[in-house]
C-alpha positions as CSV (number, residue, x, y, z in Angstrom):
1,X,-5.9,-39.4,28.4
2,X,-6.9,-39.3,24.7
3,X,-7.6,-42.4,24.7
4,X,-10.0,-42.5,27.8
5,X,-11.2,-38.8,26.0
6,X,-12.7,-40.9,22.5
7,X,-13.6,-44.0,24.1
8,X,-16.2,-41.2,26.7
9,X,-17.3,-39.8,24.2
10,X,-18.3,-42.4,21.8
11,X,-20.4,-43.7,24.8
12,X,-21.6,-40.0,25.7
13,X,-22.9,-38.3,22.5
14,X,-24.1,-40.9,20.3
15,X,-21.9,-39.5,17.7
16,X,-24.5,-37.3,15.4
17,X,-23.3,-38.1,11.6
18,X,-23.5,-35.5,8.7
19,X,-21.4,-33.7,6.0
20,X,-21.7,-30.4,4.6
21,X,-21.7,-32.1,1.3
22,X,-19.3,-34.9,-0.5
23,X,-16.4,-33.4,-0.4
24,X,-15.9,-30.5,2.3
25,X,-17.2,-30.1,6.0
26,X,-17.7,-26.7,8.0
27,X,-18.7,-27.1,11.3
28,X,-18.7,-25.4,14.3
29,X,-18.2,-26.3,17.9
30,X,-20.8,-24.4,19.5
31,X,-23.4,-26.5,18.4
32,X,-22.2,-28.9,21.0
33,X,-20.3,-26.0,23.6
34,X,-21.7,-27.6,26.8
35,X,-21.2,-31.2,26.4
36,X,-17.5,-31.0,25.6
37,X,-16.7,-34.3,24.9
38,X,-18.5,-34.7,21.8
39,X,-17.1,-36.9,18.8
40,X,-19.0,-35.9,15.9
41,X,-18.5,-38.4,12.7
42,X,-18.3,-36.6,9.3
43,X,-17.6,-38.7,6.0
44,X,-15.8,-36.9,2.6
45,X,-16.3,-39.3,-0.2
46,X,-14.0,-37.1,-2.9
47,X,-10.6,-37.5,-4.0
48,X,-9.7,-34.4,-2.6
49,X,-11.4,-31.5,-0.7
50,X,-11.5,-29.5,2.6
51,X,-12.9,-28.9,6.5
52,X,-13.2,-26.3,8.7
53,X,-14.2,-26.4,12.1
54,X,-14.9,-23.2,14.2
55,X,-14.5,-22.7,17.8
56,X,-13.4,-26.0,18.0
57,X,-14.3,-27.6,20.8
58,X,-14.7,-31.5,21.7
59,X,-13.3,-33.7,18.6
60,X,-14.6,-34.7,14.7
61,X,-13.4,-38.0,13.4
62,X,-12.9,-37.3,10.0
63,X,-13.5,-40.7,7.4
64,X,-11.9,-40.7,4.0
65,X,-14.0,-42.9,1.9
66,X,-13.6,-41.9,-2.1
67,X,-16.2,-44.2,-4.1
68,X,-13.2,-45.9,-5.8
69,X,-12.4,-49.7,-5.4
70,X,-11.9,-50.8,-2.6
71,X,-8.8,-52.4,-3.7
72,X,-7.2,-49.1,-4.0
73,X,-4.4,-48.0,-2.1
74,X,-4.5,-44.4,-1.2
75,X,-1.9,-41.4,0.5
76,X,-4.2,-38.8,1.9
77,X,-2.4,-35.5,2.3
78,X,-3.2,-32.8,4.6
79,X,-2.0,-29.5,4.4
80,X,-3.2,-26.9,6.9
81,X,-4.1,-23.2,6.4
82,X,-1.6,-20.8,7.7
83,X,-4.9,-19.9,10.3
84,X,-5.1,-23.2,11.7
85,X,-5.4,-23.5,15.6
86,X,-6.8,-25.0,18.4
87,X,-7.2,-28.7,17.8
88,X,-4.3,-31.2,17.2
89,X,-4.3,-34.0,14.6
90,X,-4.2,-37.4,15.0
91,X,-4.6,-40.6,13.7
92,X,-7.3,-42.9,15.0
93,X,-7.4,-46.9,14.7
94,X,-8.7,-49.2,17.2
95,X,-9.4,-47.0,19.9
96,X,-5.4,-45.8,19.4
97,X,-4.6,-42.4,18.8
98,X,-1.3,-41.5,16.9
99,X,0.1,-37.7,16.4
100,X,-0.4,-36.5,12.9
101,X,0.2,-32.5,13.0
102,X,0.3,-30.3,16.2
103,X,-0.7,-26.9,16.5
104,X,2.4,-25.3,16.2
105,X,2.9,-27.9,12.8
106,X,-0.1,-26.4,11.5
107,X,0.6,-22.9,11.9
108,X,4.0,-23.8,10.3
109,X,2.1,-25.0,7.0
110,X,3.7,-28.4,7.6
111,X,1.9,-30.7,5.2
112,X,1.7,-34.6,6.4
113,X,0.6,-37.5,4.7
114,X,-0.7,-41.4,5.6
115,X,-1.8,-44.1,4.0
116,X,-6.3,-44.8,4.4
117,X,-5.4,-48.0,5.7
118,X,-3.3,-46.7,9.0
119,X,-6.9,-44.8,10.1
120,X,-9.2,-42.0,10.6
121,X,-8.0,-38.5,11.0
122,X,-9.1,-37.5,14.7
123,X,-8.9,-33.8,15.2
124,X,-9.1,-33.2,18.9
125,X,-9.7,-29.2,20.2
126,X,-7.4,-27.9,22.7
127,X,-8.3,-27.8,26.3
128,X,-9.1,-23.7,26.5
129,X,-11.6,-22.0,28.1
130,X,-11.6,-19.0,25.5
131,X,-12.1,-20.9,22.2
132,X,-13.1,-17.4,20.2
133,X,-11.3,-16.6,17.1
134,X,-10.0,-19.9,16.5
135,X,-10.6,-22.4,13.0
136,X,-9.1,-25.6,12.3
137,X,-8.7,-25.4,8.8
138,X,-6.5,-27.5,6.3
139,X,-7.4,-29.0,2.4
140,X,-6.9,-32.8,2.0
141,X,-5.9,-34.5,-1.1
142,X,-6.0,-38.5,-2.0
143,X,-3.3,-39.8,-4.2
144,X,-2.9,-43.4,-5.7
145,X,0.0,-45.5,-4.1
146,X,1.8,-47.0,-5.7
147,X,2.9,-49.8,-3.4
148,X,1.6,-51.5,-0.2
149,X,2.8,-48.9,2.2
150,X,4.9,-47.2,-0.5
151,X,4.5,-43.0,-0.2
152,X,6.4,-42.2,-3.1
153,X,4.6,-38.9,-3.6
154,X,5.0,-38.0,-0.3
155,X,8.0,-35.1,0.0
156,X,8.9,-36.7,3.1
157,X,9.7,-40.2,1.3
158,X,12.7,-41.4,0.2
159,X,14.6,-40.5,-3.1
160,X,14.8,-44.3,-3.9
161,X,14.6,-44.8,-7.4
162,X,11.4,-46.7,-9.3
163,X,11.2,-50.0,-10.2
164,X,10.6,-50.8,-13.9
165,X,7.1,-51.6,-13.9
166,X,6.4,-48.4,-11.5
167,X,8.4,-46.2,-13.9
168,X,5.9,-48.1,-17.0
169,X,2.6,-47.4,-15.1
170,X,3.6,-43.7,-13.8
171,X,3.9,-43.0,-17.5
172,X,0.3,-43.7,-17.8
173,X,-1.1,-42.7,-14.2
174,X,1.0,-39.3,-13.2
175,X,-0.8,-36.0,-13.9
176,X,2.7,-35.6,-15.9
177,X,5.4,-37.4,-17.5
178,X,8.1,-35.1,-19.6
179,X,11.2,-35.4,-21.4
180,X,14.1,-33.0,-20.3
181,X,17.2,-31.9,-18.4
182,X,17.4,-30.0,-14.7
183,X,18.7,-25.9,-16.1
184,X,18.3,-24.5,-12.5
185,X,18.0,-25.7,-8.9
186,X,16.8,-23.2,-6.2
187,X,15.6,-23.2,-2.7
188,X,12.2,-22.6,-1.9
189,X,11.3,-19.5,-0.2
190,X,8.4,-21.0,2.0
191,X,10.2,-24.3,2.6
192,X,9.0,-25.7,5.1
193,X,9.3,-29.3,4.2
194,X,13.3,-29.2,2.9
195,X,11.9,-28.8,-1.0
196,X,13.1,-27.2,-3.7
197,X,12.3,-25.2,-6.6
198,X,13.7,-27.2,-10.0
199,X,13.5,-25.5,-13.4
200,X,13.5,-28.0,-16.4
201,X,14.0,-27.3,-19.8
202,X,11.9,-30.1,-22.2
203,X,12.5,-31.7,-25.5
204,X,9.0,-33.9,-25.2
205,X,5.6,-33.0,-23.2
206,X,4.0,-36.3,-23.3
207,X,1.1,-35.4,-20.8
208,X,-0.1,-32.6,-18.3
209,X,-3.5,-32.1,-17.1
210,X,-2.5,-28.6,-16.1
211,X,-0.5,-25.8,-17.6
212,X,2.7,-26.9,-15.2
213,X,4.4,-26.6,-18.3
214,X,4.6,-23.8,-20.8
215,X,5.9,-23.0,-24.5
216,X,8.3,-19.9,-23.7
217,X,9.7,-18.9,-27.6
218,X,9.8,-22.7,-29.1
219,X,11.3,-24.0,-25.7
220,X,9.2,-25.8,-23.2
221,X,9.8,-24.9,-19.5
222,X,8.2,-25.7,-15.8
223,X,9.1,-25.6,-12.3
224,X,8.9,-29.1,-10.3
225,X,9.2,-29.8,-6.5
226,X,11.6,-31.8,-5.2
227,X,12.9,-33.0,-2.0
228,X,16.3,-31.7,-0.7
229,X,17.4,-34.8,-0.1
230,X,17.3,-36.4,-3.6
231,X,19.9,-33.4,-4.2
232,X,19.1,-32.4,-7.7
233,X,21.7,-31.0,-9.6
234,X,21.9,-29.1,-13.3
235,X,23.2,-31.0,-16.3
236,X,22.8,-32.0,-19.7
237,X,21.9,-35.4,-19.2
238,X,17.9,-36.0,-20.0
239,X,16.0,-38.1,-17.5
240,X,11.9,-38.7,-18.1
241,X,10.4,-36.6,-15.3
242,X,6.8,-38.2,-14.1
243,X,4.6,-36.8,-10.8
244,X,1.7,-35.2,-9.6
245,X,0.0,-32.5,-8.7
246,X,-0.4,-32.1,-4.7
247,X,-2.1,-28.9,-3.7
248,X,-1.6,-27.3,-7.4
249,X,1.7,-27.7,-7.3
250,X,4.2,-30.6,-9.2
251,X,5.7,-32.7,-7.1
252,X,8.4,-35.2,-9.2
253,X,7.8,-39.3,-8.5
254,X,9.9,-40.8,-11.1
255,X,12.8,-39.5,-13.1
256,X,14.9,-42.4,-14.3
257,X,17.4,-41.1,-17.5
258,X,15.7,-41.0,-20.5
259,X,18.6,-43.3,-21.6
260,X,17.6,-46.2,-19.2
261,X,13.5,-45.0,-20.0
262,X,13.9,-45.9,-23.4
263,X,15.4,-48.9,-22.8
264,X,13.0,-50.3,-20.5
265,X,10.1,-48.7,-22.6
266,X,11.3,-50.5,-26.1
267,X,11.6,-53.6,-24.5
268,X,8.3,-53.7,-22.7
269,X,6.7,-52.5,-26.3
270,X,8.7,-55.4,-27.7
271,X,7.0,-57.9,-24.8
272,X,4.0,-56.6,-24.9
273,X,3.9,-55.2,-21.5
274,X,4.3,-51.6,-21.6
275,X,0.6,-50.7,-20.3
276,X,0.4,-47.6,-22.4
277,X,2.2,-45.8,-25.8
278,X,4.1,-42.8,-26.1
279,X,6.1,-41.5,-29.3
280,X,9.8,-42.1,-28.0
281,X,11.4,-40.4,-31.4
């Protein structure tokens, strides 16, 4: 049915093109109320941004194309606003529709993410008659892979730990890489993706591009997100925390011990490998 839905649709409207501007879209679906099959095209060439449709009604294939290389592999990340109804999300490749986020996903807060290269984003309004009072709403956010098909900063992913030369270049690429131990582990009160709340006490800030982490009398201190499922625990052992920022808030990628870091990080200095220097004193 969805299928037959796009493929009408493409043939029917001619799919008008446009954009609010680079990186967010507002549209509404009364500009197109009596022809309801209409598929309108909208392109967002920033690494991160938003769209809001109103009174949705027909569909909007949404294209992600940052002005990066095109080598580049990229996780887009949705996350919905708590407001969000009447369309469903899906992804869109050769004619195919796949479910991304459901209504009910979206009024949860559930945030998803994909990789470019699996398709469009196809937001498809719900069959109603009565389509007042209801925005599809949700922010996006594109995030360097580090893998072909890898999602590590995806919550959902796997706590599988780094390689070595993903552990060297997230030194260099993450919006953060500190030195420190876990004080404090506590669920999250909004957790709607089975994350929690981690409190770290630092020895070493190497890099933040936000105030994640603060100077609190002499000691260094931030709370991180992690997965439940990499079941992080308190302890004195030090591990080298690297992530990055989804949504404003710190999501952990790579947190080998500091023991094993320093190891790998020496040697590569030695080889002349390591793509990037740090003070490891």
């Amino acid at each position: 049915m969805f299928l037959f839905i796009l493929l009408s649709a493409l043939v029917l409207c001619g799919c008008a093109q446009y954009s609010s501007d680079q990186c967010n879209w507002t549209g509404s679906g009364l500009t197109h109320e009596s022809h309801a099959r209409d598929v309108e095209q909208v392109y967002l060439r920033c690494a991160e941004g938003s769209l809001e449709w109103l009174y949705p009604t027909g569909a909007v294939i949404v294209n992600l194309r940052p002005n990066l290389p095109s080598s580049t592999l990229l996780l887009a990340c949705l996350k919905p606003r708590r407001d969000s109804r009447g369309a469903t999300l899906f992804l869109e490749r050769a004619g195919e529709l796949r479910a991304l986020l459901s209504e009910e996903e979206q009024a949860a807060g559930v945030v998803r993410c994909f990789g470019l290269q699996e398709g469009a984003l196809f937001v498809e309004a719900s069959a109603r008659r009565d389509i007042s009072r209801r925005v599809t709403a949700f922010q996006y956010q594109l995030i360097p892979t580090q893998t072909p098909g890898g999602r590590p900063y995806s919550p959902a992913a796997a706590c599988r730990p780094c390689t070595d030369d993903q552990l060297l270049m997230a030194l260099c690429t993450s919006d953060f890489a500190v030195r420190g131990r876990i004080h404090h582990v506590e669920d999250d009160d909004d957790d709607d993706e089975g994350q929690v709340s981690v409190l770290l006490w630092l020895s070493r800030v190497y890099r933040q591009k936000s105030g994640v982490f603060v100077s609190v009398r002499g000691r260094w201190t931030g709370r991180v997100k992690m997965p439940v499922r990499c079941e992080p625990r308190a302890g004195q052992e030090e591990f080298l925390f690297t992530g990055h920022l989804r949504f404003g808030e710190p999501w952990v990628t790579c947190a080998p011990l500091y023991t094993h870091f320093s190891t790998l990080y020496r040697s590569a200095l030695h080889a002349g490998t390591n793509p990037c220097h740090i003070h490891t004193d």
